[in-house]
N, C-alpha and C positions, 0 to 999 in steps of 0.2 A: 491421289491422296483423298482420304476423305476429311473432311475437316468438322472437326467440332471442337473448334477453340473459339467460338465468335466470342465470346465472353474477355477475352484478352484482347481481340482485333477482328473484327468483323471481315470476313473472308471467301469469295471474294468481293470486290465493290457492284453496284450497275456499271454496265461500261457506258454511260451518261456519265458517270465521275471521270472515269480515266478520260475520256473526251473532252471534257472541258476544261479541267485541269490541263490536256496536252493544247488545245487549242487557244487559254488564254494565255498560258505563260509563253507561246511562243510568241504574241501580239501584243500583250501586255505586258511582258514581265519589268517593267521599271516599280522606281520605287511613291508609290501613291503619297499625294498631298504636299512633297517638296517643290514642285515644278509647275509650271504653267501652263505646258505644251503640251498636246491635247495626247499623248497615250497616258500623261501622270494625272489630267485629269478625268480620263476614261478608267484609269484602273483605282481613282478613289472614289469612282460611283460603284464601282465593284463592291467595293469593300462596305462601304455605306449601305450600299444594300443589301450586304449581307446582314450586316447591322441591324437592318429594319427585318430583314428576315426570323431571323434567331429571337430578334423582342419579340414581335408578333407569335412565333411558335409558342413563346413562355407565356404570353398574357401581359408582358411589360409595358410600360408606355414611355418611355425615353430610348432609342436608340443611339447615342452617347453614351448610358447608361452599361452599355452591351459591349465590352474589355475581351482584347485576345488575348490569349498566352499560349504558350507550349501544349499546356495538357490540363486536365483536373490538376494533377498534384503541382502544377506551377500556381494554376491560380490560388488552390486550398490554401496554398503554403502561403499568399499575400494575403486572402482574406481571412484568416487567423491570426498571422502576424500583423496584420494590420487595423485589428479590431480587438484584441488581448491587450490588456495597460494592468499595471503591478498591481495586486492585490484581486484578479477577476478570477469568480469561478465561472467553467465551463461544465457544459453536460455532454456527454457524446455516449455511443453504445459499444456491445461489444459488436456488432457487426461491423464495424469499421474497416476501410480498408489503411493498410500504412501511409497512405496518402494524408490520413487524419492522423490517428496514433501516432506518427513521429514529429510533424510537429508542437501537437501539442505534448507531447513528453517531455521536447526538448525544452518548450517552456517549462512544465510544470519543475523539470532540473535545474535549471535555471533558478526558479524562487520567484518566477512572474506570476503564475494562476495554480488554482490548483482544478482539478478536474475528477470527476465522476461518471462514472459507467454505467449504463444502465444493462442488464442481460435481457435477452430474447428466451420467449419461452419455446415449450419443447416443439412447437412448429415453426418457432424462426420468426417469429412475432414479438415487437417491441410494443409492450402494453403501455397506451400514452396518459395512464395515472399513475405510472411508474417515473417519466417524464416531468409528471406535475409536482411530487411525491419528493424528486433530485434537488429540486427550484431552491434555491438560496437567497437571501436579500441579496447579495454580490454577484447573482448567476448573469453574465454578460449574454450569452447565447448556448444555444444548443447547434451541436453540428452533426447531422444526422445522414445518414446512407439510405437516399429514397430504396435502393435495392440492392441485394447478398451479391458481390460475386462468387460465391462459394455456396448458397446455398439458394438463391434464386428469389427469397422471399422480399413483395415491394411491402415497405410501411406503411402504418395509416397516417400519410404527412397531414392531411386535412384535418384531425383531430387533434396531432401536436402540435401543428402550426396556431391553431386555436386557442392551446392553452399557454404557448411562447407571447400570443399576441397579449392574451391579457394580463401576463405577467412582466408586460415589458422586456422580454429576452428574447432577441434575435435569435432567427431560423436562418441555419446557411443548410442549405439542402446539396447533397454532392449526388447528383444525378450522371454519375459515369455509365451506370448501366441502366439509367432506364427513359433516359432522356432519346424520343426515337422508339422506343414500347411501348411505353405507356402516357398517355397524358401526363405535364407539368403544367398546371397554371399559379403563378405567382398569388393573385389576389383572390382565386379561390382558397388557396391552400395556405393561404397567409404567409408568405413564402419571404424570407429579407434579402436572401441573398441565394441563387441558386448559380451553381457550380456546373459546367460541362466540359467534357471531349466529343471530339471529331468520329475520332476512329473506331467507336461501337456502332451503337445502334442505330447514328445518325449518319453512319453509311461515309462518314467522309475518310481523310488520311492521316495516316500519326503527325504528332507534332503540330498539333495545332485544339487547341480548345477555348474558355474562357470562361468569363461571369457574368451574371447579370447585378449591380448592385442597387437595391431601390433607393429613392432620392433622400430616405430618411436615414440610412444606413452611413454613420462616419467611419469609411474606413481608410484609413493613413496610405498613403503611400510609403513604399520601402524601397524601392528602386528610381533611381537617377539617372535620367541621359537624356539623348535628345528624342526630338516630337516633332523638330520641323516647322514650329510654330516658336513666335519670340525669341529668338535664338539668343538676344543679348540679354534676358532672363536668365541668371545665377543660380536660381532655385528651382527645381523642377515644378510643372506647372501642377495649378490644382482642380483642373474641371477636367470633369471625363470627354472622352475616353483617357484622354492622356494623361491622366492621375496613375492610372495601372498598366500605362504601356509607356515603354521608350524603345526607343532605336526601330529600324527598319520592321516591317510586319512580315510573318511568315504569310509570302501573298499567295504562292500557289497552295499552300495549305487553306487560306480562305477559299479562293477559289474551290477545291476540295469538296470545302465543310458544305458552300452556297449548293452545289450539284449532289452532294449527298441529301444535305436536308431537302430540296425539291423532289429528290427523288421519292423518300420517305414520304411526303404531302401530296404527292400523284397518286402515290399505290395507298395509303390510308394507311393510320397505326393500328388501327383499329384489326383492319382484314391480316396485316401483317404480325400482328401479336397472334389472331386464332387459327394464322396457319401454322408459324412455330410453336402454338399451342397442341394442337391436334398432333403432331409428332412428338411432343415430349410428354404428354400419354402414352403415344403407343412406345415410347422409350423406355417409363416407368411400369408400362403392363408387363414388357418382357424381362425386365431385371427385377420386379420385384417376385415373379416367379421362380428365382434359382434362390435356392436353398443356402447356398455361401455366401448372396450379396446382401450386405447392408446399404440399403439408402437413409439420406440424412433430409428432413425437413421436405418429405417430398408428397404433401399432402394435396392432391389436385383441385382438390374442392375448396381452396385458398387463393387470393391476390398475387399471381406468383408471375417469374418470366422464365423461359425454357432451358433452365440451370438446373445440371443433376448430378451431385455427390454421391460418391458410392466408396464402398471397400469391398476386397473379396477374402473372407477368412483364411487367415493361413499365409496372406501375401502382401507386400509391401507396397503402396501405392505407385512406389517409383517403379518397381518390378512388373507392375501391370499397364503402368501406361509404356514403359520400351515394349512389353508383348504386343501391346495394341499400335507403337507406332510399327515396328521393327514385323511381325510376324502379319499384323492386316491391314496396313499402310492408315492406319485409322490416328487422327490426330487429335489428343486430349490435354489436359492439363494436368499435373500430379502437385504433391505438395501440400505448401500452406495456402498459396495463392496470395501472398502477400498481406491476410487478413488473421495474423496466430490468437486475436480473441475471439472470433470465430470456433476455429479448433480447441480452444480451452473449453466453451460449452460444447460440443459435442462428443470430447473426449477423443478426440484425434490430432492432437496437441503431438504426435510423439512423429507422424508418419504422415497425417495429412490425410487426405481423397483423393481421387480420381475426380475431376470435375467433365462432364460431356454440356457442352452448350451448342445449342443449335442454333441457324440464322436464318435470315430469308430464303439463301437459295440450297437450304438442307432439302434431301429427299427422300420419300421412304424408303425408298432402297436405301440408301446410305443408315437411315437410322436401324433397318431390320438387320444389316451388315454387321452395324456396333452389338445390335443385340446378339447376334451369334460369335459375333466375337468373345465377348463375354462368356459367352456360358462355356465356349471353348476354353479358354484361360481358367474357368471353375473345375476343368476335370486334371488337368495340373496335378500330377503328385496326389 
């Protein structure tokens, strides 16, 4: 198979991931910070240092501060519902993925906040005096998509985080795809609250992501249980971490997340952004060459990560990614890709893209493969 869905699940890991992940949970695997006895307190310096790991990558300075959960969309879902109170407006875009859009829908249904979209223009660019332009006396924060999955384009967070800071309105930045690409720094980017997963760009495994929230940010807790800590405490606790976690930790997912992000800081984001950069060139030189393909926002001389929407005149997105899985063993995404304000600007609202994403360990053979794939599927009927 060739794979080009990193964009959904980075695929496949460093085998440093599968390694330590197999070698801690067979040593480790109890439950950290309950026990006294030295594997629970060997696997809560794991965790901890994961902890300090992930602040340090963002620029944070609290590692307490630095909250596991399931995924983005587990934490999105706390830290919007946990910083939304009746009467707030919200700013968000259309690049959003549903990870944003349905919580704050279901608020805005509800009758708690009301909310505002900002559009990207024709390159997939969220202009941040359109941002400033939204601002409301009531605007509690903006929640913004550092990067498209669907169309690849990174924001300029460092000039909206600027104009959130001086307008008093928290920046929750949802870094699922680019956390691991591109540089996040919290205090450069004026950053309130950034969101992450595992399972992209930071190389680690599904099921497992988190937040960072900075110390000025109040956000509520919404979830109840235990933490291990005060047990005869009635009310669940209020200092981090365990404001935003209860019950046992997905521990070989940290583990995981700690051997992915190491691995990502060994090899450089830097080197690893301009090697999947350099093939999603040579991705867009050969598809923008056929005559039947439209590409969407694929302008290279742009802030962008190796995300590329396409259609082929004539043919249904779903029709062209079973040709691409079923007839060149080649794996793509089709669809809305979970983002349908995305597709309303583009006007592919009806049928969606093909998305091709590429990862670390893409190669040009594999990408010159897609490309002849394609142009095969173009002569079709």
């Amino acid at each position: 198979m060739i794979y080009l869905d990193n964009s959904a699940t980075s695929f496949p890991k460093p085998e440093s991931v599968y390694q330590f992940m197999f070698d801690f949970y067979r040593n480790h695997g109890v439950s950290p910070g309950r026990s006294g006895f030295d594997a629970a307190i060997e696997t809560e310096e794991m965790v901890m240092t994961t902890r300090r790991l992930i602040t340090d990558f963002f620029n944070g300075d609290d590692p307490n501060r630095l909250t596991f959960s399931y995924n983005a969309s587990d934490s999105l879902n706390m830290i919007i519902q946990g910083l939304a109170e009746p009467g707030d407006h919200v700013i968000s875009t259309f690049l959003e993925h549903n990870s944003v859009l349905r919580p704050l829908h279901h608020l805005e249904l509800s009758g708690m906040i009301n909310v505002t979209y900002v559009p990207f223009d024709g390159a997939g660019y969220v202009d941040p005096e359109d941002i400033r332009k939204a601002i409301q006396p009531n605007t509690k924060m903006v929640v913004l998509n550092h990067c498209s999955n669907v169309i690849g384009t990174v924001q300029p967070v460092e000039e909206i985080g600027k104009i959130c800071r001086e307008n008093g309105v928290y920046l929750v930045l949802d870094t699922t795809q680019s956390a691991g690409a591109v540089p996040v720094d919290i205090k450069k980017m004026n950053i309130d609250v950034v969101v992450f997963t595992a399972h992209k760009c930071l190389m680690g495994p599904t099921g497992i992501g988190g937040s960072y929230v900075c110390d000025h940010v109040p956000v509520r807790y919404t979830r109840f249980g235990g933490t291990g800590v005060r047990s005869a405490q009635k009310t669940h606790l209020e200092e981090f971490p365990y404001r935003l976690e209860c019950g046992t930790l997905n521990l070989l997912g940290v583990a995981g997340l700690h051997a992915g992000v190491t691995w990502v800081l060994e090899q450089g984001i830097d080197a690893i952004h301009s090697k999947e950069m350099a093939l999603w060139d040579h991705l867009v030189d050969g598809l923008s060459a056929m005559e039947k393909v439209t590409l969407y926002c694929a302008d290279p001389g742009r802030h962008r990560n190796p995300v590329l929407s396409f259609n082929i005149k004539g043919m249904s997105a779903a029709d062209v990614g079973t040709i691409l899985d079923v007839d060149h063993d080649i794996a793509s995404r089709t669809g809305l890709q979970c983002a349908p304000k995305v597709h309303e600007l583009l006007g592919t609202e009806k049928h969606g893209t093909v998305r091709l994403s590429i990862g670390p360990f893409t190669t040009q053979d594999e990408v010159d493969a897609a490309i002849n794939a394609v142009e095969d599927i173009t002569t079709i009927g």
